[in-house]
C-alpha positions in Angstrom: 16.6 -6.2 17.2 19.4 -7.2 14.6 20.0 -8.7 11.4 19.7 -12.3 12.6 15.9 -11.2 13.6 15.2 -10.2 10.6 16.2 -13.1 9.0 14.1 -15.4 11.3 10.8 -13.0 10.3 11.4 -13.6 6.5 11.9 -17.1 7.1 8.6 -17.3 9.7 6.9 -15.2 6.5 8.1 -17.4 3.9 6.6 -20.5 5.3 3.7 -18.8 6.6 2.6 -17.9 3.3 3.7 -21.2 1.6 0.6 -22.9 3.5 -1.7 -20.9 1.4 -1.2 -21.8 -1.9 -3.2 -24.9 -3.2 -3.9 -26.6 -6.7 -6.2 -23.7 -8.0 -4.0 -21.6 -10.1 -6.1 -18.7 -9.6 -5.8 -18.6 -5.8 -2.2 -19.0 -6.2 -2.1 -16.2 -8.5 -3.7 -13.8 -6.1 -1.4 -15.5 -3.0 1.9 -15.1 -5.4 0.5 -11.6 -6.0 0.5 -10.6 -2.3 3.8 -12.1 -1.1 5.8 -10.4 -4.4 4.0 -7.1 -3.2 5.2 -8.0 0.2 8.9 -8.5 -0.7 8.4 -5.1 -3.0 7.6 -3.2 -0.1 10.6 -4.0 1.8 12.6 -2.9 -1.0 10.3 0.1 -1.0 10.9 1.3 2.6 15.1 0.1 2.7 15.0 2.0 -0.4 13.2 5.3 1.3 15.2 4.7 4.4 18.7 5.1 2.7 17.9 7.9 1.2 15.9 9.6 4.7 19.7 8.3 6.3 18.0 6.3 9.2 20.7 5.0 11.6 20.9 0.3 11.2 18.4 -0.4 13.7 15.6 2.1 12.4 16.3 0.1 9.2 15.5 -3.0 10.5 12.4 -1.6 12.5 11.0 -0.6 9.3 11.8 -3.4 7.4 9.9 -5.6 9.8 7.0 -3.2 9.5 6.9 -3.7 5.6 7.5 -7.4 6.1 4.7 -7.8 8.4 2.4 -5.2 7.3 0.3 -7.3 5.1 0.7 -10.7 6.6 -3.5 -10.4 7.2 -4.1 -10.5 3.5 -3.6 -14.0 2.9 -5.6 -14.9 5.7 -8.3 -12.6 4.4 -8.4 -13.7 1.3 -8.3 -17.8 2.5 -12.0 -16.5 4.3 -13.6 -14.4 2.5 -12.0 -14.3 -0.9 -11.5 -10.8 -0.8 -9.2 -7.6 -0.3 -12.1 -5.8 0.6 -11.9 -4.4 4.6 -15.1 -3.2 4.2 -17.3 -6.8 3.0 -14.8 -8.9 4.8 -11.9 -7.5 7.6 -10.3 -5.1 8.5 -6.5 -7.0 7.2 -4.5 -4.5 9.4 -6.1 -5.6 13.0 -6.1 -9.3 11.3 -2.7 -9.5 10.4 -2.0 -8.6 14.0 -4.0 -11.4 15.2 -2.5 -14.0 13.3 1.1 -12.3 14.5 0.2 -13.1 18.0 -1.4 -16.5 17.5 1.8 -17.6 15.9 3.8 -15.1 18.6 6.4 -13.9 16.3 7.1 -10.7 18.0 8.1 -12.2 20.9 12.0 -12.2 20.4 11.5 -8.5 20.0 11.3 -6.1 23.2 8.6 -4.6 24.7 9.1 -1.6 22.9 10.0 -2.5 19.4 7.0 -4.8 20.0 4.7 -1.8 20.7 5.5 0.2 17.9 5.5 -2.6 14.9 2.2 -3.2 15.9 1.3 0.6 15.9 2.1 1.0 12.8 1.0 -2.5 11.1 -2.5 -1.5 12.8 -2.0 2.4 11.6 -0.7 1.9 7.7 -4.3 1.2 5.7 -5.7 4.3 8.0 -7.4 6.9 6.0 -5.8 9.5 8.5 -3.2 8.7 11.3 -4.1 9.9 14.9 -2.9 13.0 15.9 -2.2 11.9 19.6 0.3 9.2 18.4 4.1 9.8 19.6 6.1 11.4 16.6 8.5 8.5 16.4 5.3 5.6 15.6 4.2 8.4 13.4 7.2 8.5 11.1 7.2 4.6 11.0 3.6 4.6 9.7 4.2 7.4 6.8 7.0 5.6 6.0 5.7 2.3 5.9 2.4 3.9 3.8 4.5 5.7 1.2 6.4 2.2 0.5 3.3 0.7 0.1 2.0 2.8 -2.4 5.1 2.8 -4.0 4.5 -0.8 -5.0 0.5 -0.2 -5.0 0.9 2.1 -7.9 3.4 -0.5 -10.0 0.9 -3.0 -9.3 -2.2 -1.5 -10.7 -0.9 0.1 -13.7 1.0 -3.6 -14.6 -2.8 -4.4 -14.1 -3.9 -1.8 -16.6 -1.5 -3.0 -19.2 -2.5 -7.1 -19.1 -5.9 -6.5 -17.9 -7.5 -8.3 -20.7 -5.0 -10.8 -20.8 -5.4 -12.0 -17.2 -8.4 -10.4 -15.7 -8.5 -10.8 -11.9 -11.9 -9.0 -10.6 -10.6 -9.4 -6.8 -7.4 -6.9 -8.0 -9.8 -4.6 -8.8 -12.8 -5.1 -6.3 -15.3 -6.5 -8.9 -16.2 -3.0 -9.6 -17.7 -2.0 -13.0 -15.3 -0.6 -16.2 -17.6 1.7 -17.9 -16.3 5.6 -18.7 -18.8 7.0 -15.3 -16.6 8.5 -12.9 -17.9 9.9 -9.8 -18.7 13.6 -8.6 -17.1 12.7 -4.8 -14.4 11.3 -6.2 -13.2 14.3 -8.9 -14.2 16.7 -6.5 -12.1 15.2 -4.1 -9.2 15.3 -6.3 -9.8 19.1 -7.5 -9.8 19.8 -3.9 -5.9 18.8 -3.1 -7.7 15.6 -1.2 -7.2 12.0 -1.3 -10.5 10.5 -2.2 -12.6 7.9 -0.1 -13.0 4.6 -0.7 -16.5 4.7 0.0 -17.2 6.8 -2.6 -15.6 4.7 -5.6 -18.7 3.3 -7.7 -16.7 2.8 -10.6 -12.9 1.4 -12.1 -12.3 4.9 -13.4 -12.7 5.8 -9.7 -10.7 3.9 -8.4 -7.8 4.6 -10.6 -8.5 8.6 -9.6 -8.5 7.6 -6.1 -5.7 5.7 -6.4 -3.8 9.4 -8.4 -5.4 11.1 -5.3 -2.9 8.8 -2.9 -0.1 11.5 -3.9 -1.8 13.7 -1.4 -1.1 11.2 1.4 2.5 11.2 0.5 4.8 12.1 3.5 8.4 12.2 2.0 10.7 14.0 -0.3 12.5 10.8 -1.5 8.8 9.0 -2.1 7.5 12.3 -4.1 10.6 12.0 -6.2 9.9 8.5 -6.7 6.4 8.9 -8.2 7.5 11.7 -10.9 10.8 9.6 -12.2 8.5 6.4 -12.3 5.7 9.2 -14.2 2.8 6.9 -12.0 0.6 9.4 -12.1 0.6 9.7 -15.9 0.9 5.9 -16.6 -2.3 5.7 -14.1 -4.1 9.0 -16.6 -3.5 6.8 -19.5 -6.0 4.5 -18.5 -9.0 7.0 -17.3 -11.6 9.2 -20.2 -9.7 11.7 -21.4 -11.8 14.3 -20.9 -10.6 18.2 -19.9 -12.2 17.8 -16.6 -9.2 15.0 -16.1 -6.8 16.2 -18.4 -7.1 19.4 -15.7 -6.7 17.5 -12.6 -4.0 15.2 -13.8 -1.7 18.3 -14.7 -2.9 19.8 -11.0 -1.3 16.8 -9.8 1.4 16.5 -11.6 2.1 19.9 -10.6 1.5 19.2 -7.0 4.2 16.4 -7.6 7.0 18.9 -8.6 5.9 21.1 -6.1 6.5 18.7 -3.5 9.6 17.1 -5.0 11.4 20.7 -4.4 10.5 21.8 -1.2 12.8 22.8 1.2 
C-alpha cells in the first residue's frame, strides 16, 4: 500500500457518501454528522500513530482502517434510520459488505486486505478476541481509541446545543430524566466499561460513555482525554449527586494513573 492508495480510498469515500445526502436537511445533518466524524477519526489515529512512532506504511494501514471503519453507517442509517446495531445492524459486518460489493480493497494485497477487514469487523466489539494475532490486535485498539477520541468531542458538542438542535437518533431516542441505572454505576465503580444493554436512560449513556476510559489501550490516547478534561465536560452534564461526584473523581484518577505508567 502507498500514498497514492490512500488517496484513491478518500476519493472512493467521498463520493460514496455524496450519494446519500438528499433534500431533507435532517438526513443530511445526521449524513454530514457521520462523514465529519469519519474524517476526525483519521486525524485521531495519524495523530496517535505519530506519537506511538509507527514506521509509513503502518500509517497508512491505520489510516485506511479509520477511513473505512464506519463506511456501514450511512448505509444503516439510509435503511433503518438508526445507529442502533442492536434494532437495525450490526454497521461493522455491514460496512464490510458494502466494501466488497463496491470491491475497494482489491488494489490492496491479500494480507493488508485481511487485516483491514479484521479490524473494521473488530472495532465496535465489546471485547477483542483473545486468539487474534498481536499485530490485528494493535490495529483494532488503535483504531477504537481514535474513535472515541472523536466519540467523546461529539457527544459533549451535543450536550452543549442539545436544545438548540435536538437529534434523538444522536442519542438513541432514549429518555432525559435524572434516573440512572444500578448496572450501569455499578459498572463504573467496578473499574468496567458499562454495557450497552443496560442503558435505560441519557444519564446512562453519558456514564457509559465516561466508562469507555476503561477500554483505552494507549498512553498517547489516555493523555489525550485528561488535556481535552472529556471526562469532566461529559460529568457536567449528569445529577450531581455524591454517588457521581465519587466515581467521576475515581476516573479521573484512573486517567492520571494511566497517563504515567511506565
Amino acid at each position: 500500500m502507498n500514498s497514492n492508495d490512500v488517496a484513491y480510498f478518500k476519493a472512493w469515500f467521498a463520493d460514496y457518501v455524496a450519494a446519500y445526502y438528499t433534500d431533507d436537511p435532517v438526513r443530511n445533518q445526521t449524513i454530514r454528522l457521520k462523514q465529519e466524524h469519519t474524517e476526525r477519526v483519521c486525524k485521531e489515529i495519524v495523530m496517535l500513530g505519530h506519537a506511538l512512532d509507527l514506521m509509513a506504511q503502518d500509517m497508512l494501514l491505520a489510516e485506511t482502517i479509520a477511513l473505512f471503519h464506519d463506511v456501514g453507517r450511512f448505509q444503516q442509517y439510509a435503511t433503518y434510520g438508526t445507529f442502533k446495531d442492536t434494532i437495525s445492524e450490526n454497521h461493522a459486518e455491514l460496512g464490510l459488505k458494502e466494501l466488497a460489493r463496491h470491491q475497494v480493497l482489491s488494489i490492496c494485497s491479500d494480507m493488508d486486505q485481511s487485516l483491514i477487514t479484521k479490524t473494521i469487523g473488530y472495532h465496535n466489539l465489546r471485547t477483542l478476541p483473545e486468539n487474534e494475532d498481536e499485530r490485528c490486535l494493535f490495529f483494532a485498539r488503535l483504531v477504537r481509541d481514535a474513535d472515541k477520541l472523536d466519540i467523546w468531542r461529539i457527544f459533549i458538542d451535543y450536550y452543549e446545543h442539545q436544545d438548540e438542535q435536538p437529534n434523538s437518533t444522536i442519542v438513541w431516542g432514549l429518555p432525559d430524566n435524572e434516573a440512572c441505572s444500578p448496572k450501569i454505576v455499578n459498572a463504573l465503580s467496578l473499574k468496567k466499561m458499562a454495557d450497552t444493554r443496560d442503558m435505560a436512560t441519557l444519564n446512562d449513556f453519558k456514564l457509559l460513555q465516561i466508562s469507555w476510559v476503561f477500554d483505552v489501550n494507549f498512553r498517547p490516547t489516555f493523555r489525550a482525554v485528561h488535556e481535552r478534561q472529556y471526562v469532566e465536560k461529559i460529568a457536567a452534564y449528569l445529577p450531581q449527586t455524591r454517588e457521581i461526584q465519587q466515581i467521576v473523581a475515581m476516573v479521573q484518577a484512573y486517567l492520571e494513573e494511566q497517563e504515567s505508567a511506565p
